[in-house]
MDTraj code that builds the backbone (N, CA, C; nanometers):
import mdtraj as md
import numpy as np

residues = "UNK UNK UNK UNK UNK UNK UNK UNK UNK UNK UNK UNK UNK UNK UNK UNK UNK UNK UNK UNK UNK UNK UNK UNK UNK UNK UNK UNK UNK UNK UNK UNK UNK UNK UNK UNK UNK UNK UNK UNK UNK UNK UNK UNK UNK UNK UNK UNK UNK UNK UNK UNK UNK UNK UNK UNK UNK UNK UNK UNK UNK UNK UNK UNK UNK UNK UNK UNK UNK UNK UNK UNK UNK UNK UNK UNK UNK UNK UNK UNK UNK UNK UNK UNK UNK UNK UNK UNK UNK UNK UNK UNK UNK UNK UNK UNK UNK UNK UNK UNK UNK UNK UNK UNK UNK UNK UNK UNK UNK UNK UNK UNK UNK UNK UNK UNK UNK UNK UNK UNK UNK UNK UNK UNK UNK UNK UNK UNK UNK UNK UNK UNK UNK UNK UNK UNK UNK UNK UNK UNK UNK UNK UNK UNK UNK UNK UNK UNK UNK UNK UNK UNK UNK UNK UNK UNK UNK UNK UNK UNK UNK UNK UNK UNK UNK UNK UNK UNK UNK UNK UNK UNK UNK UNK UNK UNK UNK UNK UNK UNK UNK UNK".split()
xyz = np.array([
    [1.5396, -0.6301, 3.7265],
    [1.5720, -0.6309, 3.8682],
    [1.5085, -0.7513, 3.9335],
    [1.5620, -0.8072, 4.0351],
    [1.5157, -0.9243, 4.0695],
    [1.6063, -0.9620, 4.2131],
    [1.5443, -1.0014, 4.3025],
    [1.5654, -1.0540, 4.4595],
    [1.5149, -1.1883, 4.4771],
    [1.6350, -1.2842, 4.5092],
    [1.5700, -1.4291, 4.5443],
    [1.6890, -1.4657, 4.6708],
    [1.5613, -1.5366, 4.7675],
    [1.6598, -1.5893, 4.8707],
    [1.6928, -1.7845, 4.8824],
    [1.7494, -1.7899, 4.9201],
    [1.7692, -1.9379, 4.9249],
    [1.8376, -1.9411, 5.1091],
    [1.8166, -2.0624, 5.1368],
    [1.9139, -2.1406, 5.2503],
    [1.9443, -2.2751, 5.2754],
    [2.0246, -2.3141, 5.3584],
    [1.9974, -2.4346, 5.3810],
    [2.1477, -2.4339, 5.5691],
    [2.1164, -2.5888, 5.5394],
    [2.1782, -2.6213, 5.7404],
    [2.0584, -2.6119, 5.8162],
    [2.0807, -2.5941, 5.9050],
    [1.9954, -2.5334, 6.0495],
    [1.9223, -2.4033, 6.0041],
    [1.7654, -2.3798, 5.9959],
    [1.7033, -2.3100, 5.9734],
    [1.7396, -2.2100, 6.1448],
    [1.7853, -2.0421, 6.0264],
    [1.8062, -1.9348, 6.1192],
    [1.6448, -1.9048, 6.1417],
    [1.6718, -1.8077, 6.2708],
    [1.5730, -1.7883, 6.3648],
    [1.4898, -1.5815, 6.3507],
    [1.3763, -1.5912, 6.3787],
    [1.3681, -1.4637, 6.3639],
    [1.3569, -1.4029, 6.5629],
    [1.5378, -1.3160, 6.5801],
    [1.5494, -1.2925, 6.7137],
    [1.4720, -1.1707, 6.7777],
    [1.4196, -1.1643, 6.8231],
    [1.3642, -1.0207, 6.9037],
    [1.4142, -0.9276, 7.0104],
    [1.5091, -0.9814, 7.0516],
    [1.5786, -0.8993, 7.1871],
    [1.6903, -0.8869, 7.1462],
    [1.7495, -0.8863, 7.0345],
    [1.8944, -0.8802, 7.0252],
    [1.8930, -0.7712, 6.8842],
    [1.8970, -0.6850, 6.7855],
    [1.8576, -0.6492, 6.6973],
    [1.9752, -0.4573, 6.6882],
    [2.0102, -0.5009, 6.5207],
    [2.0346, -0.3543, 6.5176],
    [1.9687, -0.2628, 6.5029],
    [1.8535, -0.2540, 6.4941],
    [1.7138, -0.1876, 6.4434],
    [1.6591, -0.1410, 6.5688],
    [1.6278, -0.2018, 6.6715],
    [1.5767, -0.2020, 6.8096],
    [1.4167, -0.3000, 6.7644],
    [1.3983, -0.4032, 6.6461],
    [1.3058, -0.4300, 6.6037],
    [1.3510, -0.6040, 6.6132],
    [1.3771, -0.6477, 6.5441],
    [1.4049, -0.8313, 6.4901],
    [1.5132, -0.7959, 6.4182],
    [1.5538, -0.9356, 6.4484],
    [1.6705, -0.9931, 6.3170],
    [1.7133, -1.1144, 6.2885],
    [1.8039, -1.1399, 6.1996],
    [1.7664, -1.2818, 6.1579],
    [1.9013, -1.3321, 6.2445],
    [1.8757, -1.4732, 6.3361],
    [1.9847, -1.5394, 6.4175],
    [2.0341, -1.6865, 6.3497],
    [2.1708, -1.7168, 6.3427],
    [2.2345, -1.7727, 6.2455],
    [2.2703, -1.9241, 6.3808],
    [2.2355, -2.0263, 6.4055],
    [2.2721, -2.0686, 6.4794],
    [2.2663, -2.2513, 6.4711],
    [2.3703, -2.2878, 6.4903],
    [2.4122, -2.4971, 6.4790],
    [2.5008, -2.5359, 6.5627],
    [2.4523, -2.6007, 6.5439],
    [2.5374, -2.7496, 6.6463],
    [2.7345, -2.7934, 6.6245],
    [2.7794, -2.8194, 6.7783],
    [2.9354, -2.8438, 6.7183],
    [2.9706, -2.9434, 6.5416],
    [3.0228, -2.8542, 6.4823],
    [3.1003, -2.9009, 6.4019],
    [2.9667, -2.8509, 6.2753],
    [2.8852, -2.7728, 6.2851],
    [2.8140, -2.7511, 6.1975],
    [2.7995, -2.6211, 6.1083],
    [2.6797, -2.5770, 5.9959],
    [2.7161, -2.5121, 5.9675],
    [2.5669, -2.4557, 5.8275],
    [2.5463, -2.3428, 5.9031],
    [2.3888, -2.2753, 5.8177],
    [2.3978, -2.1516, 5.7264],
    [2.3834, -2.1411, 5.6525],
    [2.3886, -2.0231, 5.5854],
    [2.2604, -1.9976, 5.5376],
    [2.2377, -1.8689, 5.5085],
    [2.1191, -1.7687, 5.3806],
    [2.1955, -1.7115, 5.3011],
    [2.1288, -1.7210, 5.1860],
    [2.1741, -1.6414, 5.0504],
    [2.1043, -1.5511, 4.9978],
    [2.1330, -1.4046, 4.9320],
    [2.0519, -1.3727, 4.8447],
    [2.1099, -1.3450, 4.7004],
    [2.0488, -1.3681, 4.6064],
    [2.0605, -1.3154, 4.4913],
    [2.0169, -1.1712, 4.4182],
    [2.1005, -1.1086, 4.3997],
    [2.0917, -0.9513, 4.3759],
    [2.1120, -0.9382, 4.2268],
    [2.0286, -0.8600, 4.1219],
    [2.0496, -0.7903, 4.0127],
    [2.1305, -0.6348, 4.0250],
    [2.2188, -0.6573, 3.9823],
    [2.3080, -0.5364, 4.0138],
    [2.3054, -0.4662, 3.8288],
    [2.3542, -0.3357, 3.8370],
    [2.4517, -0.2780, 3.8832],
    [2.3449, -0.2228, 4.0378],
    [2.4331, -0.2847, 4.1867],
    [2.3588, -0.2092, 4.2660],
    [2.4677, -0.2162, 4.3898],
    [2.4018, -0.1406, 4.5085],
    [2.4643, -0.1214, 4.6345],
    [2.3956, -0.2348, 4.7599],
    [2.4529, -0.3161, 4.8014],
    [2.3509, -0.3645, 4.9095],
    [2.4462, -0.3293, 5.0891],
    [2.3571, -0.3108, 5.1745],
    [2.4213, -0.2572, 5.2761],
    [2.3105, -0.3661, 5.3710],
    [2.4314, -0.3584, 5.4986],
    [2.3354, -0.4951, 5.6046],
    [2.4524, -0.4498, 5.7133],
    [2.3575, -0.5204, 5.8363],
    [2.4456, -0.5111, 5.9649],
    [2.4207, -0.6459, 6.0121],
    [2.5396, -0.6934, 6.0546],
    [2.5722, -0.7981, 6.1708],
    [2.6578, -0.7860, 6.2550],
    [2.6389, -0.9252, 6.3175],
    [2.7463, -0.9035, 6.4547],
    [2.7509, -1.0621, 6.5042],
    [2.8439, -1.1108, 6.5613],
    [2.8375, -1.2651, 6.6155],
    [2.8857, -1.2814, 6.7856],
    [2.8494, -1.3513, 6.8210],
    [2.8726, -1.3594, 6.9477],
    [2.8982, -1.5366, 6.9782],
    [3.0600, -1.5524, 6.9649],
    [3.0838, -1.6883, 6.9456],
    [3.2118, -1.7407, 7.0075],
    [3.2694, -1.8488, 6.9925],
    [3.4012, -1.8724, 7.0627],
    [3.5025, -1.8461, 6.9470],
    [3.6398, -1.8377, 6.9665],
    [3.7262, -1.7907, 6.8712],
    [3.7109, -1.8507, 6.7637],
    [3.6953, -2.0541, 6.7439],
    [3.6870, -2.1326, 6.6699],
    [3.5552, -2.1145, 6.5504],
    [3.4622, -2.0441, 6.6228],
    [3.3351, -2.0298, 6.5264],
    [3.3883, -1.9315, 6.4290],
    [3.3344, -1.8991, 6.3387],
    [3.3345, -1.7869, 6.2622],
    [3.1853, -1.7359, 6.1627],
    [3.1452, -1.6160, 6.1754],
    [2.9968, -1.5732, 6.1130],
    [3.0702, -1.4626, 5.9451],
    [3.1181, -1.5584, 5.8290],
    [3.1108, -1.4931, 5.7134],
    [3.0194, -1.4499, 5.6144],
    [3.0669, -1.3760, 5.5251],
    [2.9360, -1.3364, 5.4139],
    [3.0658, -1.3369, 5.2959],
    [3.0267, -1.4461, 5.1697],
    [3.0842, -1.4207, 5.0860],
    [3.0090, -1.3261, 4.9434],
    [3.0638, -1.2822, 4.8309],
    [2.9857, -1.2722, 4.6621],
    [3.0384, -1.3500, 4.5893],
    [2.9179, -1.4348, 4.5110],
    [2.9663, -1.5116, 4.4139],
    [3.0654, -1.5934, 4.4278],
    [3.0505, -1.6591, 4.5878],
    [3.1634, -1.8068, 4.6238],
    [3.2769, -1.7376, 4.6611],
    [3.3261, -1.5748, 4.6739],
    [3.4822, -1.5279, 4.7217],
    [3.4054, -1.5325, 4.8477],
    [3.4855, -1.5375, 4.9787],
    [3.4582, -1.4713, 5.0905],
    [3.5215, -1.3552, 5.1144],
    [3.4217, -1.2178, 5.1496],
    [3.4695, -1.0972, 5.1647],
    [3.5464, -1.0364, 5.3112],
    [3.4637, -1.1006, 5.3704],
    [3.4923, -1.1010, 5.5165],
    [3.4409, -1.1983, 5.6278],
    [3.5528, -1.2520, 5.7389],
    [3.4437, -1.2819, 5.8195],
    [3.4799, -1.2626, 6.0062],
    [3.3878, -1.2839, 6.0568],
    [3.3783, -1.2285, 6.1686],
    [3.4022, -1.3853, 6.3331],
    [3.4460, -1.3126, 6.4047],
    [3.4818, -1.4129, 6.5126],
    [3.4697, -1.3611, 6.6416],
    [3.4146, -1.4597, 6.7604],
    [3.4310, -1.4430, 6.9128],
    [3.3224, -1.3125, 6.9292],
    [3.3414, -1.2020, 6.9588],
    [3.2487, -1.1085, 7.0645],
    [3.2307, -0.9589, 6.9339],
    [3.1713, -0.9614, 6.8177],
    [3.1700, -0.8458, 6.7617],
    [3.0352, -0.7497, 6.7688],
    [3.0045, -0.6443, 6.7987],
    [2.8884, -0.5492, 6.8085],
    [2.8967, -0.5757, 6.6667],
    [2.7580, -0.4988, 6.6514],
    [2.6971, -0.4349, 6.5446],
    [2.7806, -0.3365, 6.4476],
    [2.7635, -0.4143, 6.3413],
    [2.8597, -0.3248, 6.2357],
    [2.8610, -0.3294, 6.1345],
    [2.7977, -0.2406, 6.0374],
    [2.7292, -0.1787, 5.9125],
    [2.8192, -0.2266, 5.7734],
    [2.8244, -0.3260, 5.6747],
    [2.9344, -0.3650, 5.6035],
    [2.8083, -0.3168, 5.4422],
    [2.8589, -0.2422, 5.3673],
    [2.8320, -0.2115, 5.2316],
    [2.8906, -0.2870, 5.1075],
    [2.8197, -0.3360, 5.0392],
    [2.8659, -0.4158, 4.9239],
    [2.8282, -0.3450, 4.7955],
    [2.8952, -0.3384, 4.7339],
    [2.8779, -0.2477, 4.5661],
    [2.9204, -0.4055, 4.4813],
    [2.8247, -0.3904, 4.3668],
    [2.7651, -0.5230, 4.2975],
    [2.7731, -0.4653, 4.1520],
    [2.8334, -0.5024, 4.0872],
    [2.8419, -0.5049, 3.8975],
    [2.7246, -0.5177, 3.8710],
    [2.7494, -0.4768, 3.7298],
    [2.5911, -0.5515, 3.6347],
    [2.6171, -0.6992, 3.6431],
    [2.4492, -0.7519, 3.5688],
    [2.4639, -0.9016, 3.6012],
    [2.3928, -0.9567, 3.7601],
    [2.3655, -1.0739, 3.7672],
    [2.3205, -1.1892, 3.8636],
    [2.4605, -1.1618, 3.9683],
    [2.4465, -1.1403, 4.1095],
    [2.5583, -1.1987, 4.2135],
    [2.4929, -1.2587, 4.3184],
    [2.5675, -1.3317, 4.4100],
    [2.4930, -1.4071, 4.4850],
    [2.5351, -1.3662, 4.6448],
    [2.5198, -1.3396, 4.7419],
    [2.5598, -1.2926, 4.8572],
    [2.5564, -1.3912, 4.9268],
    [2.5711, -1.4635, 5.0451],
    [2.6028, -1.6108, 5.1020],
    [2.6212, -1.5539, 5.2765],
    [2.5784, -1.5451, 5.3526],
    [2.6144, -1.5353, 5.4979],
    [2.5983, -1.7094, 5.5746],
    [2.7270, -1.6972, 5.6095],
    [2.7585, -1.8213, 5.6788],
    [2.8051, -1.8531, 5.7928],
    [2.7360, -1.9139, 5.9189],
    [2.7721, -1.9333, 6.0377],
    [2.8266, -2.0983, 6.0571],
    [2.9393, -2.1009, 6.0933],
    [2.9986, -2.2129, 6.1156],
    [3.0391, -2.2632, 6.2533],
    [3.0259, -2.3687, 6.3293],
    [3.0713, -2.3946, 6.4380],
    [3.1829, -2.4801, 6.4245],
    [3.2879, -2.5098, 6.5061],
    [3.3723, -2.6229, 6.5279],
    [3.3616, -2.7040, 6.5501],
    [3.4265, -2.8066, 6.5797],
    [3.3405, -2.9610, 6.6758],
    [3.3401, -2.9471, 6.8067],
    [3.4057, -2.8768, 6.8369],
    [3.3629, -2.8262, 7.0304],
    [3.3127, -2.7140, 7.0934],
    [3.2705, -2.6887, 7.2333],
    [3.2941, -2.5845, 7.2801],
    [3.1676, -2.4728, 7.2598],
    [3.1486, -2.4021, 7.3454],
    [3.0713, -2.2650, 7.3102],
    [3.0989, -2.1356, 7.3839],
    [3.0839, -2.0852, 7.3383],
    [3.0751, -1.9362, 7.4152],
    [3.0016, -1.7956, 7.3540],
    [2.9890, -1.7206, 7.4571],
    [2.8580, -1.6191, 7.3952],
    [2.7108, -1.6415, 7.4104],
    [2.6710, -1.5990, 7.2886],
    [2.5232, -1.6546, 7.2461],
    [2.5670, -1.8097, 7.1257],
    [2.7101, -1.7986, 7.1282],
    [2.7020, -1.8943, 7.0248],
    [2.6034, -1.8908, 6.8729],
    [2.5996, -1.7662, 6.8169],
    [2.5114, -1.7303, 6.7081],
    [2.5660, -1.6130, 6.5987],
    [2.5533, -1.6208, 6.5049],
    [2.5320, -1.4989, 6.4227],
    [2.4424, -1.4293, 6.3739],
    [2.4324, -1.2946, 6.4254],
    [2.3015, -1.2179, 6.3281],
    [2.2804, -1.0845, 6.2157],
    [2.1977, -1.1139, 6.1729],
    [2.1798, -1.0349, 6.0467],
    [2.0740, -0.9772, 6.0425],
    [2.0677, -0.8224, 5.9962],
    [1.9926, -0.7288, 6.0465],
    [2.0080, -0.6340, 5.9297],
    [1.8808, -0.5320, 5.9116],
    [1.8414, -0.4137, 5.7977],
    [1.9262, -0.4331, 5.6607],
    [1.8952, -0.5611, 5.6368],
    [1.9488, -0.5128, 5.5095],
    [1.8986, -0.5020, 5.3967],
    [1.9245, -0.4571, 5.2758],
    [1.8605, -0.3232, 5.2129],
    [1.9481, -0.3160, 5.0852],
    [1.8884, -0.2701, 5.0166],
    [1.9215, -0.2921, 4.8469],
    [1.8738, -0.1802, 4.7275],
    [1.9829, -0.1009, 4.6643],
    [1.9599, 0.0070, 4.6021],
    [2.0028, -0.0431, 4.4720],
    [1.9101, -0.0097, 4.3778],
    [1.9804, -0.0480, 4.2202],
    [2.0157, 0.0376, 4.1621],
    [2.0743, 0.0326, 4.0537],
    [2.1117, 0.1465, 3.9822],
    [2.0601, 0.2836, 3.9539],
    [1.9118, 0.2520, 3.9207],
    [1.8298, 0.4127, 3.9680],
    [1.8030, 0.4895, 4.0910],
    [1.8527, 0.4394, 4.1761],
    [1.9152, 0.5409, 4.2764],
    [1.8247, 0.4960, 4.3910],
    [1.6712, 0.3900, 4.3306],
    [1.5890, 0.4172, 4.4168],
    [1.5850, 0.2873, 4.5489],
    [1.5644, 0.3485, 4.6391],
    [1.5635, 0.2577, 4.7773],
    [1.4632, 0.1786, 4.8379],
    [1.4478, 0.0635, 4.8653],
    [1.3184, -0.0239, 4.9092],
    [1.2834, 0.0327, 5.0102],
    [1.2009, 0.0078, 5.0396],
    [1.1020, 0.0751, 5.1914],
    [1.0765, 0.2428, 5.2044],
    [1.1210, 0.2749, 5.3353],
    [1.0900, 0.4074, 5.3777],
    [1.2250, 0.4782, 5.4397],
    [1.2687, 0.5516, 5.4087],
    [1.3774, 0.6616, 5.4746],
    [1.3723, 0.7415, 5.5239],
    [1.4087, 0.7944, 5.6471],
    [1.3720, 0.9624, 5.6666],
    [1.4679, 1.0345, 5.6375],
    [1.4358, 1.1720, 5.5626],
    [1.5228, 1.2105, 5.5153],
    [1.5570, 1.3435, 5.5391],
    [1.5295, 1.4052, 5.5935],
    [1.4656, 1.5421, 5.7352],
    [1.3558, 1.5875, 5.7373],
    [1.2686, 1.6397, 5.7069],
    [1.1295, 1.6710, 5.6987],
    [1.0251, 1.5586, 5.6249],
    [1.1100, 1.4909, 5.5453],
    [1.0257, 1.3976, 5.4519],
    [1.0599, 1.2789, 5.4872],
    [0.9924, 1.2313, 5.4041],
    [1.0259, 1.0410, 5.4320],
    [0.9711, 0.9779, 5.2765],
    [1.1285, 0.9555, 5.2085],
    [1.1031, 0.8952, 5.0991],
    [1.0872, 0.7269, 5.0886],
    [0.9644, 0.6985, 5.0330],
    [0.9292, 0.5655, 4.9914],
    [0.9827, 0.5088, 4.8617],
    [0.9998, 0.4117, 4.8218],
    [1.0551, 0.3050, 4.7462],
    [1.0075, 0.1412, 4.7200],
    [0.9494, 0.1218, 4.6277],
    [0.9302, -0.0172, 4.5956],
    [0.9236, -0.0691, 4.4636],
    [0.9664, -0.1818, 4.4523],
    [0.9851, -0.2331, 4.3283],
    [0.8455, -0.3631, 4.3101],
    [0.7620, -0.2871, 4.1815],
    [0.6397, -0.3524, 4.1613],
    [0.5975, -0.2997, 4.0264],
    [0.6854, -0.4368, 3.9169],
    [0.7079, -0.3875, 3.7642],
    [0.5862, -0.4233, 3.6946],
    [0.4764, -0.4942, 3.7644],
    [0.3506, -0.5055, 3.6928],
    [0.2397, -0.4047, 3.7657],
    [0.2601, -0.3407, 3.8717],
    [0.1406, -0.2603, 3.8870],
    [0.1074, -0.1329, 3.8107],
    [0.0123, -0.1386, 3.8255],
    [-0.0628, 0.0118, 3.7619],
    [-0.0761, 0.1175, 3.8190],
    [-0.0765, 0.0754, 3.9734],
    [-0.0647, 0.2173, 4.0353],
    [0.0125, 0.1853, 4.1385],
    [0.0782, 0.2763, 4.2358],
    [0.1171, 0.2438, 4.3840],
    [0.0686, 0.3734, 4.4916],
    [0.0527, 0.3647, 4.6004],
    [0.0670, 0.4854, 4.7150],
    [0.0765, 0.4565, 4.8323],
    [0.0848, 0.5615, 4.9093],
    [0.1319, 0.4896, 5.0768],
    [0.0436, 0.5728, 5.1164],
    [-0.0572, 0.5239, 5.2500],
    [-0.1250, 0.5640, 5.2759],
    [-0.1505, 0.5261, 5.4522],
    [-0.1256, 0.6520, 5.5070],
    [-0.1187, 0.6839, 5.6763],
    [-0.1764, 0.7678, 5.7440],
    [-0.1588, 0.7801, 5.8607],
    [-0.2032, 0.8609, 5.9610],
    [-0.1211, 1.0060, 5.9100],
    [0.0118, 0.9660, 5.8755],
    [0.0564, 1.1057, 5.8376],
    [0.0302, 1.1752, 5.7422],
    [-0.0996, 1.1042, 5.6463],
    [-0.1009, 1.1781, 5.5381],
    [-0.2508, 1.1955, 5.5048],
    [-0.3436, 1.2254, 5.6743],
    [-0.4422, 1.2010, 5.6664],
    [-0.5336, 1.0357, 5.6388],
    [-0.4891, 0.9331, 5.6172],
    [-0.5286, 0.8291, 5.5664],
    [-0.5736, 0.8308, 5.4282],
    [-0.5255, 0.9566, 5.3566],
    [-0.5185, 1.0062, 5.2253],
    [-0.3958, 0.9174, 5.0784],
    [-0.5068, 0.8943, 4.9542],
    [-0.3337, 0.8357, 4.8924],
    [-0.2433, 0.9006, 4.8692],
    [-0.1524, 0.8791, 4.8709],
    [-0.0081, 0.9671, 4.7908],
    [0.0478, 0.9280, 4.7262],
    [-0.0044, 0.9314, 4.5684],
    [0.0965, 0.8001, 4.4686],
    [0.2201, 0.8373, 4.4673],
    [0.2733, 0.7298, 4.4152],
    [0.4155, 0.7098, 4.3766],
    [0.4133, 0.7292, 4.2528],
    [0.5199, 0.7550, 4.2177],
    [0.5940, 0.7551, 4.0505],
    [0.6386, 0.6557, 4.0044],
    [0.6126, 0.6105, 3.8572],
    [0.6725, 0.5071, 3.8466],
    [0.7581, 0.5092, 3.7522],
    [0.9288, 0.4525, 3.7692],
    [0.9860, 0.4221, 3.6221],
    [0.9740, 0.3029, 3.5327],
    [0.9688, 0.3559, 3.4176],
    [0.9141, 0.2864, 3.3506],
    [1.0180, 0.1621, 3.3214],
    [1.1373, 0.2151, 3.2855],
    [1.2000, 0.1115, 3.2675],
    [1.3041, 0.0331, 3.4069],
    [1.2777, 0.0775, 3.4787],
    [1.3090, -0.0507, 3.5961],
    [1.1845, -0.0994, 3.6776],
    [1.0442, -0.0180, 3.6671],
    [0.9637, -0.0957, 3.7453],
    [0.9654, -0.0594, 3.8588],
    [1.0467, 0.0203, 3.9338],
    [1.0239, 0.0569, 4.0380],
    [0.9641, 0.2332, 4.0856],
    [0.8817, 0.2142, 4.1562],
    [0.7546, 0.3363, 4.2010],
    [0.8198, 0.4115, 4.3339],
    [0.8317, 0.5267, 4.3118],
    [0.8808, 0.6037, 4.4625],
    [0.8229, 0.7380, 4.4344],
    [0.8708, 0.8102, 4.5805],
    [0.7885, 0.9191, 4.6294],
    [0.8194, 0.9600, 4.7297],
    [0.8040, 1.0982, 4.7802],
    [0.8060, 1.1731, 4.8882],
    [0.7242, 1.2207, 4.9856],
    [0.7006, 1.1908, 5.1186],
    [0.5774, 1.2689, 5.1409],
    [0.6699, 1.3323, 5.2959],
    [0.6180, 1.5000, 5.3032],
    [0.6161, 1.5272, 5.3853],
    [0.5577, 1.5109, 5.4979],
    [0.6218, 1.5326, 5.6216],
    [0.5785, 1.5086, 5.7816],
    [0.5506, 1.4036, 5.8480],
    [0.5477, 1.3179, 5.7509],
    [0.5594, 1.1598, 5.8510],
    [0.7003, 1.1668, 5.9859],
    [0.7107, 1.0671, 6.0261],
    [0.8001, 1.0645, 6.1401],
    [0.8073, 0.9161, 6.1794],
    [0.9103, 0.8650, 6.2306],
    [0.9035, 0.7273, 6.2862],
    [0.7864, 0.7060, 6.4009],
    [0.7731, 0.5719, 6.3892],
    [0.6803, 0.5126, 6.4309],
    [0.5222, 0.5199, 6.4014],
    [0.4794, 0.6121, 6.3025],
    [0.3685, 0.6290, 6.2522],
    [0.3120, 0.5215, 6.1698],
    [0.1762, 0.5415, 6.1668],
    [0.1150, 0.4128, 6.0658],
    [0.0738, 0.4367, 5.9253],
])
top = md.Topology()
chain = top.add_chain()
for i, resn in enumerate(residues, 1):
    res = top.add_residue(resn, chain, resSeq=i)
    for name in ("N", "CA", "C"):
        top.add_atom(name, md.element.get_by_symbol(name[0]), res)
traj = md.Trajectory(xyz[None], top)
């Protein structure tokens, strides 16, 4: 399993007032006739899920291709909207690309990209989920020896994780946490 990012153009921005999360997100933004993208590279067989949205003139367009196809892309005034990608075995490469025209603006003139998130084949999920009473954790850390999460909700007590052996990645459950806790 393995996650690598790359970019290049106009270095995107980390936005704070604009966000599907109600937290940050990443803002995609260049000059007439220009054009920035981020990439990531995903070990699949896996699921990756992300939200964006662009706020641009008709001529702009904010895409995301795999592996050089473009899957979709987006134009002029779009909210927030949740797009899921399912990924083969093997290396793929994901590509989000904001392009401008040579004229003109409108909007915020930007594209952004927000929670996105990556499940591999063992089912297991990066970060933290709530999941109704519980809140399952997830991380991928194929050389440690141990892992745990450790909060206010759990007393400031450890709570290891499990680890598989053969993907390397450590998860776990702990009851009664809740958002916004430490």
């Amino acid at each position: 399993a393995s996650l690598s990012v790359t970019s290049g153009g106009t270095p995107w921005y980390v936005e704070r007032n604009d966000s599907a999360d109600a937290k940050d997100s990443a803002k995609a933004m260049t000059s007439d006739g220009g054009s920035t993208w981020r990439e990531y590279t995903f070990t699949g067989p896996a699921e990756v899920q992300f939200q964006w949205k662009v706020s641009s003139q008709a001529g702009d367009s904010f895409s995301y291709s795999v592996d050089g196809t473009t899957v979709k892309s987006i134009s002029g005034e779009v909210p927030w909207t949740t797009e899921i990608v399912k990924l083969p075995p093997g290396a793929h490469t994901i590509r989000w690309i904001y392009q401008k025209d040579d004229v003109g603006s409108a909007g915020v003139d930007a594209g952004f990209l927000d929670c996105l998130e990556f499940w591999q084949d063992s089912g297991a999920q990066l970060g933290a989920q709530l999941e109704g009473d519980w809140v399952h954790f997830g991380v991928w850390a194929p050389n440690a020896t141990a892992v745990s999460v450790v909060g206010d909700f759990n007393g400031w007590m450890e709570a290891p994780l499990e680890r598989n052996a053969d993907t390397g990645y450590w998860s776990g459950s702990v009851a009664g946490a809740f958002h916004g806790q430490e």
